[in-house]
N, CA, C and O atoms as CSV, one atom per row, in Angstrom:
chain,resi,resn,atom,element,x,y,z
A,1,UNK,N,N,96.324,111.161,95.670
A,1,UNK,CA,C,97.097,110.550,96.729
A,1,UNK,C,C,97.283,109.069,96.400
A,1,UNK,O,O,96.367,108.278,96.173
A,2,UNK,N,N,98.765,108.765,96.407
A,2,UNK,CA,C,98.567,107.234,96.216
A,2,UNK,C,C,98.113,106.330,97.351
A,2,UNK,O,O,98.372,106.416,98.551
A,3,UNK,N,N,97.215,105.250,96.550
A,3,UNK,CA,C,96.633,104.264,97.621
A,3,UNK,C,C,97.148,102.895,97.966
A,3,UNK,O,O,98.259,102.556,97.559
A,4,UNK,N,N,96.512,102.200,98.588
A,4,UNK,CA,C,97.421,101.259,98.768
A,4,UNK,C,C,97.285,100.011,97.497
A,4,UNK,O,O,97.967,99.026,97.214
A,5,UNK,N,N,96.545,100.375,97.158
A,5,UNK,CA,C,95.732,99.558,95.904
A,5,UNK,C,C,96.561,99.632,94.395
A,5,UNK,O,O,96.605,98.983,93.350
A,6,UNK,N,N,97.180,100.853,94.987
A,6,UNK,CA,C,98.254,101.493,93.759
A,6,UNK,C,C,99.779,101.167,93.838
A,6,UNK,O,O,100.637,101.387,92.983
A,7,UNK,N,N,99.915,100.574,95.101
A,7,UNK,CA,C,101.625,100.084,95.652
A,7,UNK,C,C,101.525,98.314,94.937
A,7,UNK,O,O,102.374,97.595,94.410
A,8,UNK,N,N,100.411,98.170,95.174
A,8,UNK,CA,C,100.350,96.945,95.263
A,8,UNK,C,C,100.193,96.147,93.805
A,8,UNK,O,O,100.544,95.055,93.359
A,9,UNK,N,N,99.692,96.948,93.471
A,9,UNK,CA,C,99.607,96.983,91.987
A,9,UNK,C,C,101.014,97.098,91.310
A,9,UNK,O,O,101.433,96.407,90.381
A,10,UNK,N,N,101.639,98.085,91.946
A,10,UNK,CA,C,103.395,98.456,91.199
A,10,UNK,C,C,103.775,97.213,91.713
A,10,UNK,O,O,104.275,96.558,90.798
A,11,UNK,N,N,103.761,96.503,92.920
A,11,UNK,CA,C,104.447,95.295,93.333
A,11,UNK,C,C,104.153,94.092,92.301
A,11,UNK,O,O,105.060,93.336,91.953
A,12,UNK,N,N,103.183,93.995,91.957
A,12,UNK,CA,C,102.562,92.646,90.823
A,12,UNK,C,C,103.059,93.225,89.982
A,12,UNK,O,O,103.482,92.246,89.368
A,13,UNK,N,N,103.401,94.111,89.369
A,13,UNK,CA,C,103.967,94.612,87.677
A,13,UNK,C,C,105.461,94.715,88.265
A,13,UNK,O,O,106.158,94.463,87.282
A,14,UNK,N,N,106.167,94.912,89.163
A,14,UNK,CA,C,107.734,94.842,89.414
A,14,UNK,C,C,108.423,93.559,89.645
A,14,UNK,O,O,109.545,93.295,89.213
A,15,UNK,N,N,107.700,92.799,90.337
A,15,UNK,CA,C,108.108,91.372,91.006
A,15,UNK,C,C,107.134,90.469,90.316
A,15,UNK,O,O,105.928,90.712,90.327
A,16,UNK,N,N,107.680,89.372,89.682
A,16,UNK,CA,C,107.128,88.176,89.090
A,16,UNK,C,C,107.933,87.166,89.881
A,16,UNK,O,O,108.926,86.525,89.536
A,17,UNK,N,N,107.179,87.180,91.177
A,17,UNK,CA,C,107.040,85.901,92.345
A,17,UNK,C,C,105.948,85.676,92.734
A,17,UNK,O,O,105.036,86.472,92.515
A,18,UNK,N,N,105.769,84.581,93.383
A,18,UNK,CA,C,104.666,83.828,93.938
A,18,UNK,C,C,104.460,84.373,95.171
A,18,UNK,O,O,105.363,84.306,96.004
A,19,UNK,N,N,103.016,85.109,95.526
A,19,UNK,CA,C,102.992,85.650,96.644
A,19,UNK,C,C,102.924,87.104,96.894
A,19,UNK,O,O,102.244,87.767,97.676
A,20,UNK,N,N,103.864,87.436,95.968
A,20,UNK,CA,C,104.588,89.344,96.283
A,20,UNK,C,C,102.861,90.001,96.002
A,20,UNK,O,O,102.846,91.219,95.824
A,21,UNK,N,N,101.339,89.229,95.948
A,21,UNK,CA,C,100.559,90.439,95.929
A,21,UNK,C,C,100.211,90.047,97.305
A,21,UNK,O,O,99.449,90.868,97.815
A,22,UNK,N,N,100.491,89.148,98.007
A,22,UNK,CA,C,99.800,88.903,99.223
A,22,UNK,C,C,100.915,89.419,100.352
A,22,UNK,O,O,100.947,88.940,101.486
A,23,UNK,N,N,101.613,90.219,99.998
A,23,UNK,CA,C,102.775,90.026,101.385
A,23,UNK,C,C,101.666,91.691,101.641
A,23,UNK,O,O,101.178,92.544,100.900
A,24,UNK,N,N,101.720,91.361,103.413
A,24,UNK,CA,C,101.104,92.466,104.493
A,24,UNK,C,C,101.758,94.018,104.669
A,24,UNK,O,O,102.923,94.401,104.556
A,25,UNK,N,N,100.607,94.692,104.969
A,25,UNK,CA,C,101.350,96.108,104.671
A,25,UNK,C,C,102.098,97.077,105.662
A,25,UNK,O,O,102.559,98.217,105.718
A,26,UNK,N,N,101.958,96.065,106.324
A,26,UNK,CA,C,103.662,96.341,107.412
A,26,UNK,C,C,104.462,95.263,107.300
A,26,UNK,O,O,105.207,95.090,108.265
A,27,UNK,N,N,104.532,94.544,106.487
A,27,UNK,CA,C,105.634,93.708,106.096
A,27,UNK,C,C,106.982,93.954,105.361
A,27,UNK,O,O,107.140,93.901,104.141
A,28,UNK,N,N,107.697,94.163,106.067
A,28,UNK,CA,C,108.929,94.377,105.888
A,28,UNK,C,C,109.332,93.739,103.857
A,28,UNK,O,O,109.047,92.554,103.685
A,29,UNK,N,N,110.025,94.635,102.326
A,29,UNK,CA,C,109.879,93.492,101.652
A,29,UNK,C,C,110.923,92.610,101.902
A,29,UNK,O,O,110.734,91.501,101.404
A,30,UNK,N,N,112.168,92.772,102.634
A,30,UNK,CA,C,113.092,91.788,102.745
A,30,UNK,C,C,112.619,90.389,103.047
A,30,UNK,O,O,112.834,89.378,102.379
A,31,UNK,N,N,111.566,90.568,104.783
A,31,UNK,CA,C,111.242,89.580,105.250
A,31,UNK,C,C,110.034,88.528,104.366
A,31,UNK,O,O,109.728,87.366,104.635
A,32,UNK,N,N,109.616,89.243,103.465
A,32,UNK,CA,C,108.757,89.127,102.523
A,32,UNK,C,C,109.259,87.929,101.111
A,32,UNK,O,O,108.561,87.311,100.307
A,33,UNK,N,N,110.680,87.990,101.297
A,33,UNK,CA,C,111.463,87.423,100.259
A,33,UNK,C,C,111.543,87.618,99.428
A,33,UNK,O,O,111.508,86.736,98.569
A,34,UNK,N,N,111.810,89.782,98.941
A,34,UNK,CA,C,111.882,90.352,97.893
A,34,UNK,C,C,113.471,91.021,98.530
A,34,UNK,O,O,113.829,91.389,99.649
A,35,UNK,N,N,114.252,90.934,96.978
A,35,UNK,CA,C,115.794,91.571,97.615
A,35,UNK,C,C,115.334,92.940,97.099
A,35,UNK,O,O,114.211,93.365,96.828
A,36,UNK,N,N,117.009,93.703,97.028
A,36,UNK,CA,C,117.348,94.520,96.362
A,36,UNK,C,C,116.811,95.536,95.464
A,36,UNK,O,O,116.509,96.730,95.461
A,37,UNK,N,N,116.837,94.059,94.365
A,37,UNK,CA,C,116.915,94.694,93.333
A,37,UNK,C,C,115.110,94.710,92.831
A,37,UNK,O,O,114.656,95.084,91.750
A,38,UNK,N,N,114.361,94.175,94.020
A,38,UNK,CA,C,112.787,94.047,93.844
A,38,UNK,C,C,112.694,95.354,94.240
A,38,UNK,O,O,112.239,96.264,93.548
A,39,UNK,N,N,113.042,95.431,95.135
A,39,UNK,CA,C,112.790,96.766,96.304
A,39,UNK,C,C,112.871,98.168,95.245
A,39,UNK,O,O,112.077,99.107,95.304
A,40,UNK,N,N,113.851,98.073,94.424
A,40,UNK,CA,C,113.831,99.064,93.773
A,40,UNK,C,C,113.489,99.356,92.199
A,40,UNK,O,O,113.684,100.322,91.462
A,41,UNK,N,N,112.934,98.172,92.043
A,41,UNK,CA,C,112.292,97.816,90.863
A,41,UNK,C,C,110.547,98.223,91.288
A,41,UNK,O,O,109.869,98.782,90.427
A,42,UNK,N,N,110.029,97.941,92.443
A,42,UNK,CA,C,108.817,98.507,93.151
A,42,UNK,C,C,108.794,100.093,92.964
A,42,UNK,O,O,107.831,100.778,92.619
A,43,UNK,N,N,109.947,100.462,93.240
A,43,UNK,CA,C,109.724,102.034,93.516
A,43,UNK,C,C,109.776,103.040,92.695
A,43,UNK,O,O,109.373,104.192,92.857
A,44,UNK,N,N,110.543,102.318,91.375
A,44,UNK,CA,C,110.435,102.798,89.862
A,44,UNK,C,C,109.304,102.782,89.824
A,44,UNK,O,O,108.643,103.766,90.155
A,45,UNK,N,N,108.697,101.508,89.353
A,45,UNK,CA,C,107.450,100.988,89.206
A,45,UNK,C,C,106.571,102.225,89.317
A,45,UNK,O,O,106.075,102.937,88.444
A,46,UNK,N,N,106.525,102.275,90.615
A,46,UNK,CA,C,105.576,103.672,91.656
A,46,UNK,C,C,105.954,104.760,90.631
A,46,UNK,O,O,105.043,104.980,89.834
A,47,UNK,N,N,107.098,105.516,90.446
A,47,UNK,CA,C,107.907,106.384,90.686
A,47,UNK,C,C,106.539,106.744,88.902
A,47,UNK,O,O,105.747,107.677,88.775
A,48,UNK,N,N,106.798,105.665,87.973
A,48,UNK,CA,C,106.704,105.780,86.677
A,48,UNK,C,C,104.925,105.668,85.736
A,48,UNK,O,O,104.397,105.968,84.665
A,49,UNK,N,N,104.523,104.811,87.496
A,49,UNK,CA,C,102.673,104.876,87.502
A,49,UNK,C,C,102.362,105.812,87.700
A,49,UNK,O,O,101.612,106.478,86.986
A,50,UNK,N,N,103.026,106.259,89.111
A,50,UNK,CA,C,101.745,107.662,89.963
A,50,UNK,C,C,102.905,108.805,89.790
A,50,UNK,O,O,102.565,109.921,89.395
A,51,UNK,N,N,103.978,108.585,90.022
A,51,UNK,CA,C,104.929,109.767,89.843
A,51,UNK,C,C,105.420,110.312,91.210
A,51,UNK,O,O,105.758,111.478,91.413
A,52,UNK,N,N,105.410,109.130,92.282
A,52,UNK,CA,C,106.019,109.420,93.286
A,52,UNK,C,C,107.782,108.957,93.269
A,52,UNK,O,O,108.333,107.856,93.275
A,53,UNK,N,N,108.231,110.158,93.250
A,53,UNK,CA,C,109.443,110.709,93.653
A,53,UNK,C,C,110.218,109.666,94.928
A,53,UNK,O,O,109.711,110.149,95.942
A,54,UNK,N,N,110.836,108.908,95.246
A,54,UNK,CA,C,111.340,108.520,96.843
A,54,UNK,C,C,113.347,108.911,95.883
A,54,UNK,O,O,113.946,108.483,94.896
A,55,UNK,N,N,113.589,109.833,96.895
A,55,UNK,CA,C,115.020,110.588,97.041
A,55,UNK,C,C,115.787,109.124,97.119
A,55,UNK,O,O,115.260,108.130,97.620
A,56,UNK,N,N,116.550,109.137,96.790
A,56,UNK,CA,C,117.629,107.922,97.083
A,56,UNK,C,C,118.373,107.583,98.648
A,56,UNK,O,O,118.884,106.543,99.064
A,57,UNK,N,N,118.197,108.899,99.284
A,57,UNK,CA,C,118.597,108.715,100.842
A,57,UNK,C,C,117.426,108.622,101.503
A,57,UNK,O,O,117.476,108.839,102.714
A,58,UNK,N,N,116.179,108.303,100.924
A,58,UNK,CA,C,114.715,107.919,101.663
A,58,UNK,C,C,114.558,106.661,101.275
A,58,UNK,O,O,113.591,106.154,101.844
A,59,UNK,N,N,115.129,105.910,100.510
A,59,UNK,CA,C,114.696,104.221,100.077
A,59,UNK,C,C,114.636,103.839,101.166
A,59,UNK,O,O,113.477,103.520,101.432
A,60,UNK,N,N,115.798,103.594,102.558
A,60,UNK,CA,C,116.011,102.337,103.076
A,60,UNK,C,C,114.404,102.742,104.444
A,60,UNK,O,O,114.181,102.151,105.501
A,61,UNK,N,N,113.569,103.970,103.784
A,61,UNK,CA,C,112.898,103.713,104.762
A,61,UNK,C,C,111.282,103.548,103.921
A,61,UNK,O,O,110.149,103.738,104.364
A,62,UNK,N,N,111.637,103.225,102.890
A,62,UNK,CA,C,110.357,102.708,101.991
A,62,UNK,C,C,110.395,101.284,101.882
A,62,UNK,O,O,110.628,100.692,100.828
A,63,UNK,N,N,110.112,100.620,103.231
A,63,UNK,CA,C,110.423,99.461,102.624
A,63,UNK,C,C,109.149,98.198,103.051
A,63,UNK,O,O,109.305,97.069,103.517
A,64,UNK,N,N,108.291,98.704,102.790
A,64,UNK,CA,C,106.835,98.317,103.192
A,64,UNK,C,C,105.820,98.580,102.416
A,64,UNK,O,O,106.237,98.552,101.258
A,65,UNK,N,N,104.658,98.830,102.447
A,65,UNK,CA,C,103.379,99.594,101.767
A,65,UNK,C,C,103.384,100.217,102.796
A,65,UNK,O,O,103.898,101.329,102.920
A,66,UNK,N,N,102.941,99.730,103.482
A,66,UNK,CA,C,102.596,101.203,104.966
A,66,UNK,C,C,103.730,102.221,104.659
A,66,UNK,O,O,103.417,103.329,104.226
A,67,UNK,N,N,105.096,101.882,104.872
A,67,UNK,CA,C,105.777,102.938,104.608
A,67,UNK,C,C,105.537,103.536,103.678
A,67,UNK,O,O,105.035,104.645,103.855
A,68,UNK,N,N,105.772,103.098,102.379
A,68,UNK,CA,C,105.862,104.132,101.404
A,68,UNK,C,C,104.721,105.435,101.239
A,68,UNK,O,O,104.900,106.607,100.908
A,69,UNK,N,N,102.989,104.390,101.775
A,69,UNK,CA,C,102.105,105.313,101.792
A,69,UNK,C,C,102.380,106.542,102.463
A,69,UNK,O,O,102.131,107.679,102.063
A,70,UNK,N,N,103.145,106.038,103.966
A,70,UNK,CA,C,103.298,107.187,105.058
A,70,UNK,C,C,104.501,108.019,104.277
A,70,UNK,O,O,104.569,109.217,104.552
A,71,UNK,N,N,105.418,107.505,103.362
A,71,UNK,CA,C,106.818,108.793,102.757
A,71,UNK,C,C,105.607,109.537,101.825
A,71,UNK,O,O,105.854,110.728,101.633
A,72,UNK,N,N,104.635,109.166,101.355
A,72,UNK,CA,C,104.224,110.049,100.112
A,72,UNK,C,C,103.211,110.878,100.631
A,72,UNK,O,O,103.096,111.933,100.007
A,73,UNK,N,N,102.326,110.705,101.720
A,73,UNK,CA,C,101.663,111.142,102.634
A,73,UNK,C,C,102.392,112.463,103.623
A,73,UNK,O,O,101.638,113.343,104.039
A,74,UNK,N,N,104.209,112.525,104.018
A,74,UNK,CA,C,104.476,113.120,104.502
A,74,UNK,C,C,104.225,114.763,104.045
A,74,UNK,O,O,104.202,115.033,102.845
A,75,UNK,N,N,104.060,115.716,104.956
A,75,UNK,CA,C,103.825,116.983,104.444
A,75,UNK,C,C,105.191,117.663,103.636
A,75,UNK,O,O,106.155,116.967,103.317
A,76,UNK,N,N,105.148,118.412,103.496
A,76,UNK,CA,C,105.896,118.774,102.621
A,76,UNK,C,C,107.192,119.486,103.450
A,76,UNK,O,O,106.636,120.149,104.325
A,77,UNK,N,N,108.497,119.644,103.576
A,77,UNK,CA,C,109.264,120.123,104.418
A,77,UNK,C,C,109.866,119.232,105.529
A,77,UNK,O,O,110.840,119.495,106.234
A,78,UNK,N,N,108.967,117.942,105.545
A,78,UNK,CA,C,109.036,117.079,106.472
A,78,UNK,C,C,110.560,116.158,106.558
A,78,UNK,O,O,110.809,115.104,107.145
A,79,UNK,N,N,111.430,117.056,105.704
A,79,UNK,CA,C,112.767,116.124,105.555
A,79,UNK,C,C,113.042,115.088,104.478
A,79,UNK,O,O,114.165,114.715,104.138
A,80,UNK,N,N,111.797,114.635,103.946
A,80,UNK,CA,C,112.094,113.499,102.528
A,80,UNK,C,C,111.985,115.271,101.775
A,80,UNK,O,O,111.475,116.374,101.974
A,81,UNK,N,N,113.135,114.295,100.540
A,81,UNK,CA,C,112.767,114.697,99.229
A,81,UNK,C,C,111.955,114.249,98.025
A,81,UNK,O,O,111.809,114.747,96.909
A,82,UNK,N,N,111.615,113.477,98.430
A,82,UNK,CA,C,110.160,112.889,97.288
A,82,UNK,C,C,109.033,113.706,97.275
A,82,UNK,O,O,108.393,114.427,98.040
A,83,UNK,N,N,109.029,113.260,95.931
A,83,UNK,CA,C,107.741,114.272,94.815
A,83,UNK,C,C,107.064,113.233,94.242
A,83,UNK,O,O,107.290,112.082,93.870
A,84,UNK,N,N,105.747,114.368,94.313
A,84,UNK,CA,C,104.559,113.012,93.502
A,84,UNK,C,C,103.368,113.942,93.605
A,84,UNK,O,O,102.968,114.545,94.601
A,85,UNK,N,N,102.917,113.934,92.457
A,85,UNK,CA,C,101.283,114.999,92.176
A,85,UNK,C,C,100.232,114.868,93.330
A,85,UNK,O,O,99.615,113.823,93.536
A,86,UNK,N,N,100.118,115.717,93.878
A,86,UNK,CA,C,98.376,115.719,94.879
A,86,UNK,C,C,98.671,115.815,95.779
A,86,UNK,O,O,97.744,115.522,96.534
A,87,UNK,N,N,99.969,116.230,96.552
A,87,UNK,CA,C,100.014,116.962,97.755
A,87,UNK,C,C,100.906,116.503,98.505
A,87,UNK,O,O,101.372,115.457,98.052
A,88,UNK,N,N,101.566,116.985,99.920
A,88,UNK,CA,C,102.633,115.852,100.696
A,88,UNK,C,C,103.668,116.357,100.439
A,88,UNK,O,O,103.730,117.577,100.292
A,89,UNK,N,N,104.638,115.650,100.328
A,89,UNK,CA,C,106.187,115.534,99.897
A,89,UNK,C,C,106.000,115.695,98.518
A,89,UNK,O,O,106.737,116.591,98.105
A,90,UNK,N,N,105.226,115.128,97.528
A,90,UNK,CA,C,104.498,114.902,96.549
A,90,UNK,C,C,104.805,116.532,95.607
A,90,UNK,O,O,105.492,116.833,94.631
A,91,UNK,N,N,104.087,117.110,96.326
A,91,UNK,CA,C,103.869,118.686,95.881
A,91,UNK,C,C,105.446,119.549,95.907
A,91,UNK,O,O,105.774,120.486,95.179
A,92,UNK,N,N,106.241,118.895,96.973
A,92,UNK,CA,C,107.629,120.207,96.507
A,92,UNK,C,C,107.480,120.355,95.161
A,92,UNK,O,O,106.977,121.365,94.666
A,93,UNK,N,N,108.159,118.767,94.084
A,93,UNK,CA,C,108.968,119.117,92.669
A,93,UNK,C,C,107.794,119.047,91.483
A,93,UNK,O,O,108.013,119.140,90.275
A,94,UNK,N,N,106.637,118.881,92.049
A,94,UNK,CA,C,105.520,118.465,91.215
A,94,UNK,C,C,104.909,120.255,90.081
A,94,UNK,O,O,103.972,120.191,89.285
């Protein structure tokens, strides 16, 4: 199961800014002062460490640590299409 220890980690290896390991895990990353192209440079990141899957019509709601934990955490059927080894949403394409 990914942890939060493991988002945060993809965030320091995706974003080379000042700060991006300290932003809070209901912190929005916009409000955080990560754009775009961080946001989805994070989720590769993830996608290419742990092998969580986020569907392209599930990004705009990965946009936190809390979130993403809670998309990869979701059970399976739960409406995301993301995949990622060890169970969840995780387990459909795994």
């Amino acid at each position: 199961m990914l942890s939060e220890e493991q988002v945060r980690a993809a965030i320091a290896e995706a974003v080379d800014r000042a700060g991006a390991a300290s932003i809070g895990a209901d912190t929005d990353f916009e409000d955080a002062g990560l754009d775009s192209l961080d946001h989805a440079q994070i989720l590769i990141r993830i996608e290419e460490r742990y092998g969580l899957h986020v569907a392209d019509a599930d990004m705009a709601e990965c946009r936190s640590i809390a979130a993403i934990l809670a998309y990869a955490r979701r059970p399976a059927g739960d409406g995301g299409e993301g995949t990622a080894p060890g169970g969840g949403v995780a387990a459909r394409r795994a």
